[in-house]
N, C-alpha and C positions, 0 to 999 in steps of 0.2 A: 816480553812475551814468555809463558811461563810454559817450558817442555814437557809435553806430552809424548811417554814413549810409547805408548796403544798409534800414535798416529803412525811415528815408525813401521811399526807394525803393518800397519794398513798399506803402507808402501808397498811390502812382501806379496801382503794379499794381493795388490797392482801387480803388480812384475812379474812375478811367478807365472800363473796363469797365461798373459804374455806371450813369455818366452816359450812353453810348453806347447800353447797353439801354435807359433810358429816353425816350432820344431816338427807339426803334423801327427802328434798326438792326437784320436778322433776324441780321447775323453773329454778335452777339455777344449773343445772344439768353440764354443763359447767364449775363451779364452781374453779374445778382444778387447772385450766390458773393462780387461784390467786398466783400460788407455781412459775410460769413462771416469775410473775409482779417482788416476791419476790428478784429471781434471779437477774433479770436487776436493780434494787434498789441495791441490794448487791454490784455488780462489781462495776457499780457507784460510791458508797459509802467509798468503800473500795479501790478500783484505786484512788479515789482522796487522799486519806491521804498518799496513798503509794507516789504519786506524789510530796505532800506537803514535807514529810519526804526526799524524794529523793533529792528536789532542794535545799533545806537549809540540805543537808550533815549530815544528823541525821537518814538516816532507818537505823535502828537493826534488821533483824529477830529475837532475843528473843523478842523485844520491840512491833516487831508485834505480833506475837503469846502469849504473857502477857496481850496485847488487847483483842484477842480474847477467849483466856482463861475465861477473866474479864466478855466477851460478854456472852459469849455462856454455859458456863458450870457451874456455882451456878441455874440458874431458870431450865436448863435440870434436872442433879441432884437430885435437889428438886420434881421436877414432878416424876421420876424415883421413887424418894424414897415413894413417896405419893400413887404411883401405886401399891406397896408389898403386903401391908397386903388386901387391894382390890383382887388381885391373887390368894394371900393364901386363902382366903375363898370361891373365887366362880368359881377357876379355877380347872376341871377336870386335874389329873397327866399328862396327855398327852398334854394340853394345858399351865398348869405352865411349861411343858419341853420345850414347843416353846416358850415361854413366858422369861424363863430364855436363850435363847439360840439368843431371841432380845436383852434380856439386856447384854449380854456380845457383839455384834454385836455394839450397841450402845455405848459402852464404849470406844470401840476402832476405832468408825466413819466408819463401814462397814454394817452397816443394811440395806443399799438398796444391796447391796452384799446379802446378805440373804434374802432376800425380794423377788429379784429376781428370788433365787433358791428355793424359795418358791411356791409361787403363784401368780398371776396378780394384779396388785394395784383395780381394780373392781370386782375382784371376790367376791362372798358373804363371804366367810372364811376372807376377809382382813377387814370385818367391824366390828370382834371381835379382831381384834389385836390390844392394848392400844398402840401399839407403834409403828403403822405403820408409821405416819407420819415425824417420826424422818430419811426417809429415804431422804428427801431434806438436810436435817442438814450435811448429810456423805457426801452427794456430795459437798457443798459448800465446807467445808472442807477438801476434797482431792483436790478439785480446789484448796484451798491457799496452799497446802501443796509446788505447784510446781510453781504457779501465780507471786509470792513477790520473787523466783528466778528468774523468768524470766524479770521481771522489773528488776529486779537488773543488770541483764547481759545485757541488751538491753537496759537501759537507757542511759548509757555512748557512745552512736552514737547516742542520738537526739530522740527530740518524734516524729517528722516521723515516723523513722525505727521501735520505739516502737509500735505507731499506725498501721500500714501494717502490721508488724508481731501479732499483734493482732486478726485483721480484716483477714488475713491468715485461721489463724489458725481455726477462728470461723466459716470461710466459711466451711472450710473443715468438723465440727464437725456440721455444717447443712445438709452438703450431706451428712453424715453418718448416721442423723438420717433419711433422707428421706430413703435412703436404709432402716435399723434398722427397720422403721414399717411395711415395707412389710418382711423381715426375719427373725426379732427376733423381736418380738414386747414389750415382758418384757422388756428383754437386753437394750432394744430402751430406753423405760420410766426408767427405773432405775438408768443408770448408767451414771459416767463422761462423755465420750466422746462423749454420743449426748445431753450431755445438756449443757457442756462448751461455747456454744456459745452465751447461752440466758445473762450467767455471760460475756462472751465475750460484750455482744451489751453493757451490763451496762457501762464495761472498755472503750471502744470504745464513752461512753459518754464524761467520766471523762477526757480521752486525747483531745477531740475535743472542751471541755467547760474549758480547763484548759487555767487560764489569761483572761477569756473572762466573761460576765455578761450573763444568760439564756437570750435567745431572750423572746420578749410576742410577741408570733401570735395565738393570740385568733380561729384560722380557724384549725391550725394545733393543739395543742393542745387538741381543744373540739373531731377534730375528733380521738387524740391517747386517750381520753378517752373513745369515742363512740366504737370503736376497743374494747378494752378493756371487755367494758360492754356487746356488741354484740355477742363475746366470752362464756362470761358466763352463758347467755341464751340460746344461738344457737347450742354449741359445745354439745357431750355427751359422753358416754362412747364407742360409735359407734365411733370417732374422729379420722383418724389414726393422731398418739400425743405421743412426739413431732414430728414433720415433719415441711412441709409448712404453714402445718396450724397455726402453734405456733406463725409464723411472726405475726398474729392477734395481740395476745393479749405482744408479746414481743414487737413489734413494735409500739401498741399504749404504752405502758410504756415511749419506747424512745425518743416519739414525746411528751409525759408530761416532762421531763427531759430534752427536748431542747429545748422545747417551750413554757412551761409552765411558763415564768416569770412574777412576779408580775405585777398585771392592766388585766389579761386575766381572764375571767368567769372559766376557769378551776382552774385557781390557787387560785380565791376568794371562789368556793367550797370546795377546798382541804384543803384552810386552815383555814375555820369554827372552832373553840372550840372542839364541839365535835366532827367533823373527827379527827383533827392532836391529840386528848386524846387518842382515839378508838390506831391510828398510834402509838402512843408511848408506848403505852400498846402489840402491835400487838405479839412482842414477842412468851409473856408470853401465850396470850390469842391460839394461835396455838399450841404451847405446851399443852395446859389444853382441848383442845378442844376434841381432839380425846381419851384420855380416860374413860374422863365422858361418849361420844357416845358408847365407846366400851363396858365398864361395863355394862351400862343401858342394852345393846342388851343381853351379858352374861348373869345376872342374872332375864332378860324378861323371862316366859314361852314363852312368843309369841312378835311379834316383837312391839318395843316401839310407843307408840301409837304419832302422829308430836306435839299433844299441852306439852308432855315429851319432849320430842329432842328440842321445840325448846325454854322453861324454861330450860334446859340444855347446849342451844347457849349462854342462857342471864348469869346462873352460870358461862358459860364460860369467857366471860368477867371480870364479879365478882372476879374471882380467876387472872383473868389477872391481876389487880389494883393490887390485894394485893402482888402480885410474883412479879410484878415489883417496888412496892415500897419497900418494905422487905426483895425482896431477890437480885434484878437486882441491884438498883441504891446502895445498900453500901457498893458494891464490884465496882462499877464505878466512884462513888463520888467522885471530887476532891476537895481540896487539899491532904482529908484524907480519902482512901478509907478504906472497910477491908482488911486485908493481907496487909498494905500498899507496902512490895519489891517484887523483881520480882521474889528473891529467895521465899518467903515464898507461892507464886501466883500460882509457880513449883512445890514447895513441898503438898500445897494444892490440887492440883491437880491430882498428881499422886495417894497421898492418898486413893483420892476419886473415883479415874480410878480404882484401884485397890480391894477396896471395892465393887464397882459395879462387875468387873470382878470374886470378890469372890462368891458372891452372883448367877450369873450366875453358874459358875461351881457348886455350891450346885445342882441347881436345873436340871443341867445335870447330876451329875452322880448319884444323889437318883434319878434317872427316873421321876421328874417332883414332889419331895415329897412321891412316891408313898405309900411308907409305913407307915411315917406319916397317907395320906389324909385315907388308908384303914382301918386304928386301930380308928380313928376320926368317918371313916362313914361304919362301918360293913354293914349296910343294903342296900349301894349303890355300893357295892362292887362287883356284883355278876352282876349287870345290867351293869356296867363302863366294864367289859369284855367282855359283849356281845355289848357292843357299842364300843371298842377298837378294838375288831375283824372284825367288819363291817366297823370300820374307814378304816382298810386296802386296803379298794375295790376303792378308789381314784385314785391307783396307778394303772395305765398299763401294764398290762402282757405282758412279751416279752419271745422270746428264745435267741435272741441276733443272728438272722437268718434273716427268710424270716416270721416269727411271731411276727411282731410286730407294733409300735404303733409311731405317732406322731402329735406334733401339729400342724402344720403347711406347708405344700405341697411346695417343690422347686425344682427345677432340679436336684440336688443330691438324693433325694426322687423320682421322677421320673426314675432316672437311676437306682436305686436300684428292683424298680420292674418290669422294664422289666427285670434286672440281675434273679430277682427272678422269673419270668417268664419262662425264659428259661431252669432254672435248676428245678422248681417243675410242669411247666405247669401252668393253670389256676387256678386265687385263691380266695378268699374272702376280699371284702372289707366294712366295715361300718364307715360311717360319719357323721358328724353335731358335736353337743356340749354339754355338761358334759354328757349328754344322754346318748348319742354313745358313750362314753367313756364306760359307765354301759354294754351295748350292745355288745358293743367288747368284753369286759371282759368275760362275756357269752358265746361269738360264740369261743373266745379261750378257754374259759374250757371246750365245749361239742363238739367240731367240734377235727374230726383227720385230718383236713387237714395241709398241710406242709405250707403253704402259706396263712396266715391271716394277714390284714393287716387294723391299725384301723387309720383313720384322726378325731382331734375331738380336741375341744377346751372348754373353758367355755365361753358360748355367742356368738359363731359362729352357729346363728340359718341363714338358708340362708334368713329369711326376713329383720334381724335388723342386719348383723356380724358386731361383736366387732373388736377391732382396731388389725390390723394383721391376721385377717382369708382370707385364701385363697382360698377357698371351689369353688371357680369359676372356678382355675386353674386345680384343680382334675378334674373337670366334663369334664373341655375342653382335661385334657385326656386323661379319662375315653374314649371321641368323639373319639378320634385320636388309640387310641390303643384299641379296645374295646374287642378281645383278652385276656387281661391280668385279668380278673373276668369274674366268669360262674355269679356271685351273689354278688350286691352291696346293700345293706338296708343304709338310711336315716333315722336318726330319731332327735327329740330334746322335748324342755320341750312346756307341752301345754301350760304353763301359758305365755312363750312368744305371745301367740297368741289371748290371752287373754285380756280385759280390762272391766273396769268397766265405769257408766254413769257417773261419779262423775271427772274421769280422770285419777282415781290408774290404774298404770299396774305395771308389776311385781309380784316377788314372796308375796310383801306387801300385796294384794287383798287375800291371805290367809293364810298370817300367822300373820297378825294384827287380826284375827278373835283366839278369844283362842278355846283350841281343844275340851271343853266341850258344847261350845257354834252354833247354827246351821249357817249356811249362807242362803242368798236369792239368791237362784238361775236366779229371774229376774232382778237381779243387774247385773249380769255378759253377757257380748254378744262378741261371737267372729268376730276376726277382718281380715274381707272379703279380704281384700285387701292386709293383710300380708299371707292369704293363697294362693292367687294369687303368689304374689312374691314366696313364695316357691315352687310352681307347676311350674311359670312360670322356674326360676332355675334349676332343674331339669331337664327340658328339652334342657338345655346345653350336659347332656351327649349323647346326638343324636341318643335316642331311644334305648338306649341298653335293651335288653332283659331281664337281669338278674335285673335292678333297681328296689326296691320297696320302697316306702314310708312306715315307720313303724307311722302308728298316734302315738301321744300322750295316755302316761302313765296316770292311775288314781294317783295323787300324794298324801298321805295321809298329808303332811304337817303337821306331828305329831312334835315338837322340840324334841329338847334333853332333856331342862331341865323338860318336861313334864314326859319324860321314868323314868330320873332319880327319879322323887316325887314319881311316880304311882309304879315302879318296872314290873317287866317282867310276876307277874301273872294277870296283868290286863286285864281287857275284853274289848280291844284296836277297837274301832269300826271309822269309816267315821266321820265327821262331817258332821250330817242332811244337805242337799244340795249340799255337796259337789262330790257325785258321779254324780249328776245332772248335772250340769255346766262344768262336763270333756266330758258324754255323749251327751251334749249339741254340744259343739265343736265336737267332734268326728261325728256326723252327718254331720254338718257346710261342716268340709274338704271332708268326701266319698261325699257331694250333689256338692261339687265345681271339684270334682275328675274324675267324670262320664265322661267328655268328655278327660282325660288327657293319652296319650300314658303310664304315667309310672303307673305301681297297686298299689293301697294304701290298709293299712292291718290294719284293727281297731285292737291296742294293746289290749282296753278294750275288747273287746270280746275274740280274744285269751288267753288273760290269764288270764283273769275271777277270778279279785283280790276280795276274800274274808279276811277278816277282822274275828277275831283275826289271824290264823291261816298261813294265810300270810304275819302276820309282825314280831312277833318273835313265838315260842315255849319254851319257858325260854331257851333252848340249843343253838336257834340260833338268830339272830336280823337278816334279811333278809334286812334292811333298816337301811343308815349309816345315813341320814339326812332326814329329812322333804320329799325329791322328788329325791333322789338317792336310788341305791340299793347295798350293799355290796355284796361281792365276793359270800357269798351263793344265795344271792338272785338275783344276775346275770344269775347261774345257771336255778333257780327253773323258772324265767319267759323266759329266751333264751330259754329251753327247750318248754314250750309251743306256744313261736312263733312261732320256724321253725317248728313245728307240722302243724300252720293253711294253709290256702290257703290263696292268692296266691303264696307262694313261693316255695313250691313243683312244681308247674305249671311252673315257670319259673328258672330252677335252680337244682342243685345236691344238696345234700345233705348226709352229712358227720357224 
């Protein structure tokens, strides 16, 4: 196989972007795609050896899988191991139980498996998991599990047949994912079968360049790199991805790997010194990236300040050199690598599959250390139970009935609550995102009716929804059936509505602030035109009666690791300004509200959040995170909404 250093290159372009989005850069917010670039380099890469081995009568599957052994598993490993004692110290038992329960996930190439069953790759919980990004690693992986069979079976009729049945197959694994981000939009991003294709487009190079020299079309090329880069900037967590969209940045890869031959301006960038370094390193450097980001965020009181993240990007690199000089290349080296047979390659490896695997189960079945970290830290002991109790409130209550809960609205969801309609009458409903999760949880604890029914996501606020919300589809029929709720409430987080002059949005604009420290309330201005969009929204459900807007919650954006320092008898107050800038907004939307058919219900005034007393009482923690509320504290403020007006006005009450 004859090296190409533009592909190098291309790596950079992978990785970079990456690490950058991870680090919470909004430029390159897009950043993601570089895990798409990844893949199509992969099949590539990896199709052509299979090819090479193929036609000179030499593929092995052990011979390939000893490759990737070599590849893949000493720099993982190492990172793995490096990550331990980081866990042991700053991971709460609940967190080393998920912690341990990736690295067993990890050992055996199923962590987007679990990832999946977990939570959304942007949710905020996924930017303390050290080990989130090991979930591209499972899928290539289960790709080759089945890939080097299939060449094997399909090469002896000809690379035609291999090519079409290729190109098949990836077609199909595109329509699934365009399906996938409107249905299951995790299931979408996580798993093999909608991302097979992007490794598909790689293979589909490898067979169309195989015997032939890369073209240079300097026109095509600059624009698969423009693609690429356009991606990175443009795209965001709003993206539905993978889908069509991914053609962007898979497609500009393709067009660097067929067009990118030597003499073209894309291939004289690519293969600068230190790009194709950056690339050779790329590895290692994706590996080290996300745990450095994760820890930093763990052991923050408050969120890592960008000039940390992004001396954290540059460490990242750092440890890239030295994990691939150390630990990649003298397990790759030839003539004489380490483990020089393919026996001792297998035996090493099991070894160490097994050790990881041990090490997970430790830390499942002591409950995440628990007894260890308690006898360690008596004093935190007492606060970790009333913040493990509150963590509960995450989860949506069901009866496994006509009470319950989902994320996302389909036809089968639709048919269920007319089914439900029929048998209990008219019922409750609340939507939007993590919010209304809070809210639901609420109205099913204090409400006796037989029929509560919660839609809600994280990030499905209807100004900015995140990738797979379908909050459009409810309303339109909510329009159509509006029979089936006497009472629907709306709500979600105010800081989406929020920004700063500077350009922070998100929950960063208050929890980069520590919790002793005041804010400037005339830094903060909300954003007119995302409360439009949400009024304008809402009137999808075509006036029904029973609709109200719940405003935005005062969020106290206390951390965790602050509870834990301070303990549960602390005199837990606001951060100076920050009641300011909620009641700020909260004005903003009732003054934009005045002319809207649906009612809007200032939160802050009905529940009239006082501090200490409404965040814990040492007995209870009312608040599982910074701007959520656990299962009691669902209670204590559902109670005082449905007390205020307008909703008695419009609506029964249970």
């Amino acid at each position: 196989m004859q090296y190409r250093p533009e592909i190098d290159g291309l790596r950079a372009v992978a990785v970079l972007p990456v690490i950058l989005f991870h680090a919470g850069f909004e430029l390159f917010s897009g950043g993601y795609v570089g895990v798409d670039v990844f893949f199509v380099i992969s099949g590539y890469l990896i199709t052509t050896i299979l090819i090479d081995d193929l036609e000179r009568g030499r593929f092995s599957l052990r011979r390939f899988y000893e490759r990737r052994a070599r590849r893949i598993l000493p720099a993982l490993f190492f990172m793995m191991l490096c990550c331990l004692p980081f866990a042991w110290m700053w991971m709460l038992p609940a967190q080393f139980k998920d912690f341990s329960h990736a690295f067993i996930a990890v050992g055996v190439f199923a962590s987007n498996i679990l990832f999946w069953q977990q939570s959304g790759y942007f949710a905020p919980a996924a930017e303390e998991n050290p080990l989130l990004h090991t979930w591209s690693l499972a899928v290539e992986e289960q790709f080759y599990i089945g890939f080097p069979i299939l060449m094997l079976i399909a090469w002896r009729f000809g690379r035609n047949p291999v090519f079409w049945t290729v190109a098949g197959l990836s077609l199909l694994s595109l329509m699934l994912a365009e399906w996938g981000w409107r249905n299951a939009p995790d299931a979408n991003f996580y798993l093999l079968p909608t991302r097979a294709w992007e490794l598909g487009a790689g293979a589909l190079c490898a067979l169309w360049l195989h015997g032939r020299t890369p073209r240079a079309r300097p026109l095509l090329s600059g624009l698969g790199l423009g693609l690429i880069m356009m991606s990175v900037l443009v795209y965001d967590a709003a993206t539905p991805f993978p889908s069509l969209y991914a053609l962007a940045p898979v497609g500009g890869a393709v067009l660097i790997v067929l067009y990118g031959g030597a003499g073209t301006l894309t291939a004289r960038l690519l293969s600068g010194r230190l790009v194709v370094g950056i690339g050779l390193i790329s590895y290692s450097a994706y590996l080290w990236h996300q745990p450095l980001f994760a820890f930093a965020r763990l052991h923050s009181q408050m969120h890592p300040a960008p000039e940390l993240m992004a001396l954290l990007a540059a460490c990242a690199l750092g440890l890239a050199w030295l994990s691939w000089r150390y630990v990649e290349l003298p397990f790759r080296r030839r003539p004489r690598p380490a483990l020089p047979t393919q026996r001792s390659v297998f035996a090493a490896s099991g070894i160490a599959t097994a050790a990881v695997l041990a090490i997970g189960l430790f830390g499942h079945v002591t409950d995440g250390r628990e007894t260890i970290w308690r006898s360690a830290n008596p004093d935190l002991a007492h606060m970790h139970d009333l913040f493990t109790e509150a963590w509960r409130g995450r989860i949506p209550l069901e009866d496994g009935d006509c009470r319950f809960h989902v994320a996302v609205f389909t036809p089968e969801i639709a048919a269920r609550l007319r089914d439900c309609h029929a048998r209990h009458g008219p019922g409750q409903a609340v939507f939007g995102d993590s919010h209304a999760r809070d809210l639901y949880n609420g109205v099913y604890q204090v409400s006796d009716d037989t029929f509560v029914f919660g839609l809600s996501q994280g990030g499905c606020e209807l100004n900015a929804p995140a990738i797979g919300c379908r909050h459009e589809v409810f309303l339109r029929f909510v329009a159509d059936s509006p029979q089936t709720f006497t009472r629907i409430l709306y709500t979600q987080a105010g800081f989406h509505l929020l920004g700063k002059g500077n350009g922070e949005a998100g929950r960063e604009i208050f929890a980069a602030t520590h919790e002793d420290l005041a804010l400037a309330p005339e830094a903060y201005a909300a954003n007119g035109a995302d409360i439009a969009m949400v009024r304008d929204a809402l009137a999808l459900a075509g006036g029904h009666p029973g609709l109200v807007w719940i405003g935005p919650r005062i969020e106290p954006h206390i951390g965790n690791g602050y509870l834990l320092d301070k303990g549960c008898a602390h005199p837990y107050r606001l951060r100076p300004g920050l009641a300011e800038v909620f009641t700020m907004l909260d004005g903003e939307i009732t003054r934009r509200m005045q002319d809207s058919p649906v009612p809007y219900l200032s939160q802050i005034a009905a529940t009239g959040l006082t501090l200490p007393e409404d965040f814990t009482d040492c007995t209870t923690l009312y608040w599982r995170d910074g701007d959520h509320w656990g299962y009691a504290g669902a209670v204590r403020f559902t109670e005082r909404l449905l007390a205020a007006p307008p909703i008695p006005d419009h609506a029964r009450l249970q």
